[in-house]
N, C-alpha and C positions, 0 to 999 in steps of 0.2 A: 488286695489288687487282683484282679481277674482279666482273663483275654489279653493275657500279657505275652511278649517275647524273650524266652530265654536266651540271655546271650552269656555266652563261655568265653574262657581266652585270657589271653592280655590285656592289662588293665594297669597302667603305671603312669611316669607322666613322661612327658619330652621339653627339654630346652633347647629350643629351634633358633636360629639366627639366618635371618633372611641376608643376602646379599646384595650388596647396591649394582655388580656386573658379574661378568662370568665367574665362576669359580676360579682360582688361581692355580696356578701350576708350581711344582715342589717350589719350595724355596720363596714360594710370592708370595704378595700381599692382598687381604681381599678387605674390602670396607665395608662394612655391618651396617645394612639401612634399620635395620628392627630388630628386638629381640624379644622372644617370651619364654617363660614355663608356662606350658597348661598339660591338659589332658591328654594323655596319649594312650599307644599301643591298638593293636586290630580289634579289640573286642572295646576298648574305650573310646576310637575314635569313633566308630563306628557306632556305638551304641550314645555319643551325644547327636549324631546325626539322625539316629533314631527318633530321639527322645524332639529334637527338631521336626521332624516329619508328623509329630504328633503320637508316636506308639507306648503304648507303658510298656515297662522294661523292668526285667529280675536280670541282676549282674552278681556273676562268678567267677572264679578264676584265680589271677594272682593275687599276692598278701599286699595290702596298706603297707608303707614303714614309712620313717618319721620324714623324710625330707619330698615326699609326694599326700603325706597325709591331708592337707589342709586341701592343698588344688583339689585331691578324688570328692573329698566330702561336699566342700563348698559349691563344688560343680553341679555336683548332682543333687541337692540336698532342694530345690526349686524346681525339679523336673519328676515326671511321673517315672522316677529311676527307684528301685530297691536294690540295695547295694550291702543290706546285712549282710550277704555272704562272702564279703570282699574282709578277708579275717586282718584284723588290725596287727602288726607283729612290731616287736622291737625292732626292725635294725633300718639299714640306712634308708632301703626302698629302689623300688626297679625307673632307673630313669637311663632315658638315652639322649643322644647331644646329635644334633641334625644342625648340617649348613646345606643351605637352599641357594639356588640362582635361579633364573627361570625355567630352565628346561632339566634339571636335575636338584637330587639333591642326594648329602652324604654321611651316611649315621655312622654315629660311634657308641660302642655299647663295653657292658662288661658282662655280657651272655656267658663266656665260661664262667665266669666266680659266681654266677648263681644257680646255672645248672650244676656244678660242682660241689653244689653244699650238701653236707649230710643230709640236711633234714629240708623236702620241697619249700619253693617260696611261694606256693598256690596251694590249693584244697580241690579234690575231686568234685564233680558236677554234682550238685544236688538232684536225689530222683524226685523229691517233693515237686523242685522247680519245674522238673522236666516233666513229670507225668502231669501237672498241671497248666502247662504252656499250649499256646497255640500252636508256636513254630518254636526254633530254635536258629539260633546261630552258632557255630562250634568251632572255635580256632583250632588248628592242628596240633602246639607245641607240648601237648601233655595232656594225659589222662585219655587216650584217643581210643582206648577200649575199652573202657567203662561211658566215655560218651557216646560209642553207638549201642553198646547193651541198653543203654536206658533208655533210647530214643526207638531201635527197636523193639524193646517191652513196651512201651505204652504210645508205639505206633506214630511218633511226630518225625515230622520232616523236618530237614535240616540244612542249611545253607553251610558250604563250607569254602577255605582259600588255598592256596598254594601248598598242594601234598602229589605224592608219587600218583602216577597212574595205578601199581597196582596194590595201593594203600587199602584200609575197610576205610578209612574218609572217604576215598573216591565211589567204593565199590555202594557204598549205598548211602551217597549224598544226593539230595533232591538236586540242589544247585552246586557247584564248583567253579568258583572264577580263578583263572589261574595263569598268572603275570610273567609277559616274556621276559621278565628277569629270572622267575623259577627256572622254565623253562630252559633258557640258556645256558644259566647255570648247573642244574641237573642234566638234562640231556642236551650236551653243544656238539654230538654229533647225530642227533637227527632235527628232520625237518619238521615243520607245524605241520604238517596234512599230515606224515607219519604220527607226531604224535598224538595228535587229533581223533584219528584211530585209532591205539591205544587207550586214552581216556574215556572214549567212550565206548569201547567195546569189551571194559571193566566194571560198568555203572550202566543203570536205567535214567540215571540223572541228567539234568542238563549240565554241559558242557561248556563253559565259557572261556578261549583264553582274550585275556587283555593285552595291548600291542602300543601303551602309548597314546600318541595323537592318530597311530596308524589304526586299518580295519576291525575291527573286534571281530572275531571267529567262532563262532557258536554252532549247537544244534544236540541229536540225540543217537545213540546207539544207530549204527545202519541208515543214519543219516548222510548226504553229501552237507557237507558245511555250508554255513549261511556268514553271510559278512553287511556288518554293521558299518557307517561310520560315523564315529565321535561329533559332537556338536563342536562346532567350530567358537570358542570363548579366546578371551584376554587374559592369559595365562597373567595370575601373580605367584601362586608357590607350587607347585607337583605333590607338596609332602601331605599325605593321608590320601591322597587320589585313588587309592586302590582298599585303602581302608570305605572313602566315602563307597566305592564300586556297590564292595560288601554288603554294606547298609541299605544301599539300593538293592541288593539281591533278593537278603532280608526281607526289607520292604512290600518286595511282589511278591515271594513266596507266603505271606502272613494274608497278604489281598487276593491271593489264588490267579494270579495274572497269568496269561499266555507266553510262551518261551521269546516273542517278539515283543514284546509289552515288556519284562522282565528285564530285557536286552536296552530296550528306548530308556528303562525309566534309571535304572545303573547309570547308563554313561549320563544323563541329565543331572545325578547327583553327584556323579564325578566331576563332571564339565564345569559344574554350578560351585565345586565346592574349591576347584583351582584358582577360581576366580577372587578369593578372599585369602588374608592369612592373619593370626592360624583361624584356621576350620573351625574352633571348640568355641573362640566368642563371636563367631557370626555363622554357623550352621548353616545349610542348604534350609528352605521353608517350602514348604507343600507347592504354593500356587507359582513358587519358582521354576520349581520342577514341569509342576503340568503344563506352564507357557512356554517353557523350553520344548516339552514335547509338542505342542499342538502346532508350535511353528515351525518342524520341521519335519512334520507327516508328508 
């Protein structure tokens, strides 16, 4: 495979259970309109949206285990995905459990018991993949300095998501989309224009944060910020929304797109990708995207 994007990351699956009304409140009751396991995590969902868009794909990251094994392989085993580097391992496997309603949704995980383990449940970034890649895409949660050593050795740019302002992710990532739940979460006492300046007055990169259905906030170093807004869709699930973002990021960085181009065609594969659930058996598709965008230039 050749002229391919490397994507890093997360790579495991999710058991999603969509809601038939609001989430419930302690104690309540909520009724289950669908359920699935498929494909999950930021570098998985993101990378079948890829593989949707039409991009060949080298995937790395975390370890295969038995109870996500079938869904990674089966998945990707029909798309122009290479996924030898996804190392096969004995144990149970990284899955996480998401209840969705329409305007949220709510993960459960067991993040400590596998950061916790002696021995990592992922493998360091390939430099074969990397030195040989158009672009890249790079999750934050591990190996974050050996993934900008090899990206700056052999000079590829790199899409990245939710890391500190004064992170080496931020400091030399082409793109950075970075979701007002980071945000809040890490810094809930400053404001987006303050941290807006910080993020980009630590990177040459572009700057993205994401806000929801609200404005998207973008631009570069010594820039006054630029504000986006969301395509207006028929919201059915939230969950990969900011995964889909990514992919879009991806996307334009691999097609050398402009900072406003990069921005339209994100939230189109976000907007596009709410609209379905889950994401992984009906994917955002190219001419989706581009009628989304040409209808609301």
């Amino acid at each position: 495979m050749t002229d391919y994007i490397y994507m890093y990351g997360m790579v495991m699956s999710t058991e999603a259970f969509l809601l038939k009304s609001k989430f419930p409140n302690a104690d309540g009751y909520g009724e289950i309109k669908e359920k699935y396991h498929h494909v999950g995590g930021e570098t998985g969902t993101a990378a079948a949206v890829l593989a949707s868009l039409g991009c060949n794909l080298k995937i790395g990251g975390s370890h295969i285990g038995n109870v996500n094994r079938s869904i990674i392989r089966n998945y990707f085993a029909d798309k122009e995905a290479d996924i030898s580097e996804l190392v096969d391992e004995d144990f149970e496997g990284i899955v996480d459990y998401v209840l969705i309603d329409k305007d949220t949704r709510t993960c459960f995980g067991e993040w400590e018991k596998h950061f916790g383990r002696e021995k990592p449940f992922y493998e360091p970034p390939c430099e074969e993949s990397v030195k040989n890649a158009a672009c890249c895409g790079i999750d934050p949660f591990f190996c974050c300095e050996k993934s900008i050593e090899l990206c700056l050795r052999y000079n590829k740019a790199f899409a990245t998501i939710d890391c500190d302002f004064d992170s080496v992710m931020n400091r030399y990532c082409s793109v950075n989309a970075v979701s007002h739940q980071y945000l809040e979460g890490h810094y809930p006492d400053k404001s987006f224009e303050e941290l807006f300046k910080l993020y980009t007055d630590n990177t040459e990169g572009l700057v993205i944060f994401t806000c929801g259905g609200n404005d998207v906030i973008y631009g570069r170093k010594g820039q006054q910020p630029k504000r986006f807004k969301p395509y207006s869709v028929d919201v059915v699930s939230t969950l990969g929304a900011g995964d889909s973002f990514k992919a879009g990021t991806v996307y334009a960085l691999y097609n050398k797109m402009s900072d406003d181009d990069t921005v339209r065609y994100a939230c189109a594969v976000a907007g596009t990708a709410c609209t379905r659930f889950p994401i992984s058996d009906n994917p955002p598709k190219l001419p989706e995207i581009e009628r989304l965008v040409r209808e609301h230039v």
